[in-house]
OpenMM code with the backbone's topology and positions (N, CA, C; nanometers):
from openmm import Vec3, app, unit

residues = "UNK UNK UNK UNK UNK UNK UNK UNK UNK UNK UNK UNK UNK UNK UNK UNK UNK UNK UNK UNK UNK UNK UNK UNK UNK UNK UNK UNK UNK UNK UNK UNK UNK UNK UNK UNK UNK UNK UNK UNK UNK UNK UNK UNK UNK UNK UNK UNK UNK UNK UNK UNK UNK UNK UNK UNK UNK UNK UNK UNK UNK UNK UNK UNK UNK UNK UNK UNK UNK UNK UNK UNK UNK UNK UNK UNK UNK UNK UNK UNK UNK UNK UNK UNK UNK UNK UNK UNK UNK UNK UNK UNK UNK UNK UNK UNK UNK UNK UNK UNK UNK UNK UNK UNK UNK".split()
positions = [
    Vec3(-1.7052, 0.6777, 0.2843),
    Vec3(-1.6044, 0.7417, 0.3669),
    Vec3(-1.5642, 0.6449, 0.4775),
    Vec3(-1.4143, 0.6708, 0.5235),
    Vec3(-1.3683, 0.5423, 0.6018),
    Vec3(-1.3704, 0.6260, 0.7424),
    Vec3(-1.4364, 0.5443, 0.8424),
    Vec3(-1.3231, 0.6355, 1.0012),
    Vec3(-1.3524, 0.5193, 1.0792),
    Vec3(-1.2355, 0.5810, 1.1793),
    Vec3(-1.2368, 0.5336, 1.2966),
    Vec3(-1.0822, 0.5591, 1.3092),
    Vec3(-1.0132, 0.4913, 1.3750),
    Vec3(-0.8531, 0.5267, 1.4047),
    Vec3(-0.7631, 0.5339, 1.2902),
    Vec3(-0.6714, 0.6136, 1.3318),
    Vec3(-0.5895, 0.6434, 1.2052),
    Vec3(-0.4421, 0.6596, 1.2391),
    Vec3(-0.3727, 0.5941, 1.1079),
    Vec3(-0.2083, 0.6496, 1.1180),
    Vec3(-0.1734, 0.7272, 1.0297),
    Vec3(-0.0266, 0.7562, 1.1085),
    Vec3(0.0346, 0.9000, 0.9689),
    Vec3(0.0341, 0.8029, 0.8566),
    Vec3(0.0274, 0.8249, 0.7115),
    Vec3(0.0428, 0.7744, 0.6406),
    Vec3(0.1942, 0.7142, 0.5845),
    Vec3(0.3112, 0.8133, 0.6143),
    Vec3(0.4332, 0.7471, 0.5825),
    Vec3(0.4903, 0.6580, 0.6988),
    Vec3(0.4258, 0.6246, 0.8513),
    Vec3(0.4160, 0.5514, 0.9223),
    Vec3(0.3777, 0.4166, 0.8605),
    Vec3(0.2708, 0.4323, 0.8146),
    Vec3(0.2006, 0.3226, 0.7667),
    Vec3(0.2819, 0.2501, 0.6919),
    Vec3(0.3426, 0.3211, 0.5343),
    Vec3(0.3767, 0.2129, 0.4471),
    Vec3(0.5274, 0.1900, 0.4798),
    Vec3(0.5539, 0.2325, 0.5749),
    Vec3(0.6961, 0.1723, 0.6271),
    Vec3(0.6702, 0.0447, 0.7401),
    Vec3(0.5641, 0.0793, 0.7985),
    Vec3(0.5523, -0.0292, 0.8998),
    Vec3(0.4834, -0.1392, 0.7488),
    Vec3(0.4359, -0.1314, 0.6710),
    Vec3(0.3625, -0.2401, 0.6239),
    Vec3(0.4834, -0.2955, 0.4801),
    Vec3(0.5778, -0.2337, 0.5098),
    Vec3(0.6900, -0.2855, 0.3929),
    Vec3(0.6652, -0.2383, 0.2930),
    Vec3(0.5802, -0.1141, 0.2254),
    Vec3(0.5449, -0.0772, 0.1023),
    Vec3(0.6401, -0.0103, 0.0794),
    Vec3(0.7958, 0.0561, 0.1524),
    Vec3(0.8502, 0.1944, 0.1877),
    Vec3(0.9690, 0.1039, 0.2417),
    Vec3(1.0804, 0.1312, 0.1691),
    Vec3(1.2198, 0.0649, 0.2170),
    Vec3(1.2667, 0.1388, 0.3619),
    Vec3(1.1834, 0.2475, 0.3725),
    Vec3(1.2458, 0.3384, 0.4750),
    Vec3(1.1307, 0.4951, 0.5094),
    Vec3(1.1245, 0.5042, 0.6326),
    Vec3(1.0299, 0.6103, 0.6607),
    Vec3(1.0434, 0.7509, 0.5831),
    Vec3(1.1731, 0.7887, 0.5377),
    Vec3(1.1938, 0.8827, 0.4775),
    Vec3(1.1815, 0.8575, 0.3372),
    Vec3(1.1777, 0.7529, 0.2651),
    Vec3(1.1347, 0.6983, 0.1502),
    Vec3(1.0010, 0.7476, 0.1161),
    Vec3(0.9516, 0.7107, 0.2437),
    Vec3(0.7622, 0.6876, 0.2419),
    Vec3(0.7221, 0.8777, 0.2444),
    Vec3(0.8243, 0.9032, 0.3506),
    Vec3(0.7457, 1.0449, 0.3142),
    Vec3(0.8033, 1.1028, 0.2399),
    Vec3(0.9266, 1.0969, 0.1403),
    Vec3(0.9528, 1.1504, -0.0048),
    Vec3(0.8015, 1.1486, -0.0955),
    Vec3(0.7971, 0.9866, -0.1087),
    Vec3(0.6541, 0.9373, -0.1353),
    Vec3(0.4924, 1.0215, -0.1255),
    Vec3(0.5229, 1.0716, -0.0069),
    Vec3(0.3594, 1.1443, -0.0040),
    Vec3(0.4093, 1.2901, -0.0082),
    Vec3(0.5151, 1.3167, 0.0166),
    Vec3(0.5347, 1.4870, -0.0286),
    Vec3(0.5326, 1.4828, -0.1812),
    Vec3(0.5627, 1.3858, -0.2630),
    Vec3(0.5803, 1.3887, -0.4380),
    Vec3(0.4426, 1.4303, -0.5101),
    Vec3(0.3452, 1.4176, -0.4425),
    Vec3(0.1910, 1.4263, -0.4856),
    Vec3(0.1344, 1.3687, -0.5958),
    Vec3(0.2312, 1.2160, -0.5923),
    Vec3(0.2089, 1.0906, -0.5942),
    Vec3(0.1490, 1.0311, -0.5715),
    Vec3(0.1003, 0.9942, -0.4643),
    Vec3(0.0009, 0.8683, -0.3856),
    Vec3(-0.1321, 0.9326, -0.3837),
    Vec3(-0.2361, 0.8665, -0.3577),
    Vec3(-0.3504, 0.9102, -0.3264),
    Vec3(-0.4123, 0.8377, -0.1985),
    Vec3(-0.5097, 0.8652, -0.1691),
    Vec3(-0.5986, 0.7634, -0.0714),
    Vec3(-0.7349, 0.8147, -0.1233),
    Vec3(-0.8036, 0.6990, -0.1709),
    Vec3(-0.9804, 0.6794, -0.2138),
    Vec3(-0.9515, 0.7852, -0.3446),
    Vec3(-0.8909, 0.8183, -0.3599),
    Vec3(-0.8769, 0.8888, -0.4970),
    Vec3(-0.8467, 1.0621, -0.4744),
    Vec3(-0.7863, 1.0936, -0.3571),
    Vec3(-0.7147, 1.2254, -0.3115),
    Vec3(-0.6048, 1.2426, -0.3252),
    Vec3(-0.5287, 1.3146, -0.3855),
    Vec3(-0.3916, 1.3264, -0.4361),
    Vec3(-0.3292, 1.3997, -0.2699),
    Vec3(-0.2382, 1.3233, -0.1986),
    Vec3(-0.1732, 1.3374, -0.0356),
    Vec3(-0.0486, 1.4498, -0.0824),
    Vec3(-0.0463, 1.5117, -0.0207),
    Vec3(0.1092, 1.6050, -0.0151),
    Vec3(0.1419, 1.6188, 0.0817),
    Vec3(0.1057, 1.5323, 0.2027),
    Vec3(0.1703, 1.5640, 0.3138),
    Vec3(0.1993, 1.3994, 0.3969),
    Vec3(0.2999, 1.4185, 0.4496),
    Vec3(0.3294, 1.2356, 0.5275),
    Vec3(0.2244, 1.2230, 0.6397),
    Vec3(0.1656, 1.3563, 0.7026),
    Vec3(0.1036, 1.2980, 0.7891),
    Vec3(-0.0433, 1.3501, 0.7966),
    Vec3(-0.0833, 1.2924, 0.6740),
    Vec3(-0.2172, 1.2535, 0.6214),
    Vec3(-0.2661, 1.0958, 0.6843),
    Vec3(-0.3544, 1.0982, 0.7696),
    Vec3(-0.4143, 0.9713, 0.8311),
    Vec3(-0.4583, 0.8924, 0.7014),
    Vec3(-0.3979, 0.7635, 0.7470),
    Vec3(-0.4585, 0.6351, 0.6804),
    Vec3(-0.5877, 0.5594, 0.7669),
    Vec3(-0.6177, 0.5198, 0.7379),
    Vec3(-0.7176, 0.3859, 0.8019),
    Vec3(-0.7844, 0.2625, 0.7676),
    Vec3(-0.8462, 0.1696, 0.8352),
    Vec3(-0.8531, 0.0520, 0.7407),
    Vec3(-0.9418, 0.0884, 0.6677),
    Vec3(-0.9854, 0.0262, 0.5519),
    Vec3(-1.0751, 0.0071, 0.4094),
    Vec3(-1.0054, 0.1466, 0.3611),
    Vec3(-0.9270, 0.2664, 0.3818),
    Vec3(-0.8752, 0.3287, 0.2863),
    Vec3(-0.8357, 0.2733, 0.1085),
    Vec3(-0.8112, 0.3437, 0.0575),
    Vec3(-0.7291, 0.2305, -0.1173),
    Vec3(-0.6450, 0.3424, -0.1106),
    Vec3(-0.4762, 0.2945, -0.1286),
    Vec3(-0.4014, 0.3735, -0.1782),
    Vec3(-0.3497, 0.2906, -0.3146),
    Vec3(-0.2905, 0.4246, -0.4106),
    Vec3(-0.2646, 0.4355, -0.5263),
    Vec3(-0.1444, 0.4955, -0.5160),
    Vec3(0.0069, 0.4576, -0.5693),
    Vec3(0.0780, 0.5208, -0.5858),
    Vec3(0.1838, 0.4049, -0.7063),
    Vec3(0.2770, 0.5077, -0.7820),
    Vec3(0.3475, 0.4519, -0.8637),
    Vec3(0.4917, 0.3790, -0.8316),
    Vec3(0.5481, 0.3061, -0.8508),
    Vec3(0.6525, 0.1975, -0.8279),
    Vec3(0.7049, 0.1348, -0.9511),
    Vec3(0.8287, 0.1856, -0.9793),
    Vec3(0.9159, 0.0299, -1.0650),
    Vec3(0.8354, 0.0121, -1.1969),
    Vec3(0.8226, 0.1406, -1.2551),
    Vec3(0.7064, 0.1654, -1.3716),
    Vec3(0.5723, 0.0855, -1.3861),
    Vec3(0.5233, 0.0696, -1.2806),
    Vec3(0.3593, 0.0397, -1.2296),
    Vec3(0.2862, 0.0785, -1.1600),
    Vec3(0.1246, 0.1010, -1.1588),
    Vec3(0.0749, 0.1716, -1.0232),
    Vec3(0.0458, 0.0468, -0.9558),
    Vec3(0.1026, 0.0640, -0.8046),
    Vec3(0.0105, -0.0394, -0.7129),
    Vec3(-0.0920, 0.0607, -0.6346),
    Vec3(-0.1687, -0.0423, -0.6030),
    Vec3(-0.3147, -0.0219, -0.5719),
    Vec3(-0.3049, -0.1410, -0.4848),
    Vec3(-0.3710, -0.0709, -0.3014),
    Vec3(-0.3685, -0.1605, -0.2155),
    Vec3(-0.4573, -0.1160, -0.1518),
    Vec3(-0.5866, -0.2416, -0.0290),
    Vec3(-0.6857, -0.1520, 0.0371),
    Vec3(-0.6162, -0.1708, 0.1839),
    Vec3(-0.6072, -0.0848, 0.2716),
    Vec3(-0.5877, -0.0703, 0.3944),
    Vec3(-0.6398, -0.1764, 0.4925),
    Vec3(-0.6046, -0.3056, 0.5659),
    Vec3(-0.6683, -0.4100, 0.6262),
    Vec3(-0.6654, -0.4212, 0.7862),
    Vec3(-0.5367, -0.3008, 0.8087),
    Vec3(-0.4753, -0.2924, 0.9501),
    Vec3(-0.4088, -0.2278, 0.9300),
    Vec3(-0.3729, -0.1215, 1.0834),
    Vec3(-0.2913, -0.0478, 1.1481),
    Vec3(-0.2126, -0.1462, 1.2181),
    Vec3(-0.0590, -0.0962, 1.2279),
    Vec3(0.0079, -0.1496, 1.3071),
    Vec3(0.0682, -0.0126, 1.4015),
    Vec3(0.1394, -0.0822, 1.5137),
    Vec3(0.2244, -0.0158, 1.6031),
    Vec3(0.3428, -0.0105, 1.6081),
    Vec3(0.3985, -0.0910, 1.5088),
    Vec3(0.5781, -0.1301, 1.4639),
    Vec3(0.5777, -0.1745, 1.3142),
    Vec3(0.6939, -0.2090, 1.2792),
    Vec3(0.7330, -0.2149, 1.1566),
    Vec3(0.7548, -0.4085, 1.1848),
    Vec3(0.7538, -0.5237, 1.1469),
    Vec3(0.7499, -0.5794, 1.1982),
    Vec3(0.7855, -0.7331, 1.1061),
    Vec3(0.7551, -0.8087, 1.1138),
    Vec3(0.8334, -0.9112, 0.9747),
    Vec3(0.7625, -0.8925, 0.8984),
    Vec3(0.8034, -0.9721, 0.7208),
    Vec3(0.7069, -0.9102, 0.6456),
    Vec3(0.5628, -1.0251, 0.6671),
    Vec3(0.5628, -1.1050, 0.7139),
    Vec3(0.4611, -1.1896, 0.7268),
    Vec3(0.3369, -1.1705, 0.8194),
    Vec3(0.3715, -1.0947, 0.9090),
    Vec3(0.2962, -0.9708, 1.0036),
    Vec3(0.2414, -0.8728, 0.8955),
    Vec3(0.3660, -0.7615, 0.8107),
    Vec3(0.2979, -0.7114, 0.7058),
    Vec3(0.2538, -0.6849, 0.6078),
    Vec3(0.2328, -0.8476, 0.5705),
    Vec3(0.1830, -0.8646, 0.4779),
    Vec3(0.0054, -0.8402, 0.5165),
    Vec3(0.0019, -0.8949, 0.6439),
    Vec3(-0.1403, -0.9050, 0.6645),
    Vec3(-0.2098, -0.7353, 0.6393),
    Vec3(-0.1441, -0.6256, 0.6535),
    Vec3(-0.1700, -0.4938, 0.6795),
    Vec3(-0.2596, -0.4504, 0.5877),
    Vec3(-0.2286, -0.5104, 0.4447),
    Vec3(-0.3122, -0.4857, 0.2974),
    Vec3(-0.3550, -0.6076, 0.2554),
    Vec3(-0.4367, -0.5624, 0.1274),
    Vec3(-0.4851, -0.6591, 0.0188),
    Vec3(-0.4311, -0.6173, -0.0926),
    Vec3(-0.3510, -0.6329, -0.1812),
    Vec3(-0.2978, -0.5939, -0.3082),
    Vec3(-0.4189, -0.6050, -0.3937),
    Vec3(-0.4447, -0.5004, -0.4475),
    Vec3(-0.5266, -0.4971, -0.5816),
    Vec3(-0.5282, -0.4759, -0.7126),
    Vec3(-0.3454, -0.4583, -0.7075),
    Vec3(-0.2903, -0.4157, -0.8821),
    Vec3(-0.3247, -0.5201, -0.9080),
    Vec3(-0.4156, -0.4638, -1.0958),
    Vec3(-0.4117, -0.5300, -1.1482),
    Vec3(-0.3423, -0.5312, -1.2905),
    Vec3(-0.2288, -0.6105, -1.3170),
    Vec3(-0.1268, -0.5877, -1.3719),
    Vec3(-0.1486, -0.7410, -1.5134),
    Vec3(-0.1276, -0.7139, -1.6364),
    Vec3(-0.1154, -0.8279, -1.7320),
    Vec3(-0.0167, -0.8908, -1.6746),
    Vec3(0.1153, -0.8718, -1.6292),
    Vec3(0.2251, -0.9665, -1.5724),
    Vec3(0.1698, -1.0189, -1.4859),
    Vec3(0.0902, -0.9654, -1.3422),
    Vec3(0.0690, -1.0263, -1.2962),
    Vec3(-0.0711, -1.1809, -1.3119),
    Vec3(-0.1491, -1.1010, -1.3950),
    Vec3(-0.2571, -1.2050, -1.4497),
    Vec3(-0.2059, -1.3292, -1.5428),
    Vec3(-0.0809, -1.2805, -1.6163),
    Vec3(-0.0132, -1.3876, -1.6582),
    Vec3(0.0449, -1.5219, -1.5740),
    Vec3(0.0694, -1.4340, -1.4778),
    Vec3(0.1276, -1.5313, -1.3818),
    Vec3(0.0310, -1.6295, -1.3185),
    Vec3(-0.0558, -1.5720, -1.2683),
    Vec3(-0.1822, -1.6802, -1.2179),
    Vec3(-0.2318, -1.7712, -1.2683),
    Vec3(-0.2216, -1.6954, -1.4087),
    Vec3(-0.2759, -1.8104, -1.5292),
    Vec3(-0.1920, -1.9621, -1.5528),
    Vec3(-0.0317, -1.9232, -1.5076),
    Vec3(0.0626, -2.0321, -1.5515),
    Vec3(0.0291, -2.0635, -1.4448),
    Vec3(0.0400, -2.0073, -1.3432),
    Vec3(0.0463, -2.1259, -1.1986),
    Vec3(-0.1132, -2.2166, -1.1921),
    Vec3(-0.2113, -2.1957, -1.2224),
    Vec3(-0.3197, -2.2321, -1.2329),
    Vec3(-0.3741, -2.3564, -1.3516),
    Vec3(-0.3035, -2.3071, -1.4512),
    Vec3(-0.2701, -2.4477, -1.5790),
    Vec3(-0.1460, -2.5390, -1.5160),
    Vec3(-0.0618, -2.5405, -1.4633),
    Vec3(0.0135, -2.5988, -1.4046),
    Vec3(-0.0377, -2.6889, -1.2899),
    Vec3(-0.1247, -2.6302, -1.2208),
    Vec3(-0.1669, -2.7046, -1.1070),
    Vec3(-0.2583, -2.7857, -1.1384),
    Vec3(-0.3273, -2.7541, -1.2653),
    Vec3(-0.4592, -2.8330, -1.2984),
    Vec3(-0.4161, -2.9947, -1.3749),
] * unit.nanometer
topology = app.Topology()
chain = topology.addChain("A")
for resn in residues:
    res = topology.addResidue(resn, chain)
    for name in ("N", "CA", "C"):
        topology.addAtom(name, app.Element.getBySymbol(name[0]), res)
């Protein structure tokens, strides 16, 4: 179990760029779509926190990300990028590592 401080959750993936738009994000957690640690969310302002894992579907894939930081703004994406760790694990994407990795070698 995760605690300590927490944000609304459709706060979150708008400040962290997961969410083109705050009302996106909470379309997103009203759909009963997303999860956190494996809880199906129906509400936007379900607290996130760090080491949380959310799960939700995208662009016919699930991403899977662990929570690394709260922010207080929405902010460049290079700021939020730092927010998560991506953990989909996707054949496209394993494909890809693979070329960039024979390539470099």
């Amino acid at each position: 179990m995760v605690y300590g401080a927490g944000l609304r959750l459709d706060k979150w993936l708008w400040f962290s760029r997961l969410s083109k738009s705050r009302s996106v994000a909470q379309d997103l957690c009203e759909s009963r779509r997303l999860r956190i640690d494996g809880r199906v969310i129906d509400k936007a302002s379900a607290l996130v926190r760090a080491g949380s894992v959310l799960s939700f579907p995208r662009d016919g894939e699930v991403i899977i990300v662990r929570v690394e930081a709260l922010a207080e703004r929405r902010g460049p994406y290079e700021e939020a990028r730092h927010l998560y760790t991506d953990l989909t694990d996707t054949p496209s994407r394993n494909h890809h590592s693979r070329v960039i990795a024979e390539l470099a070698a």
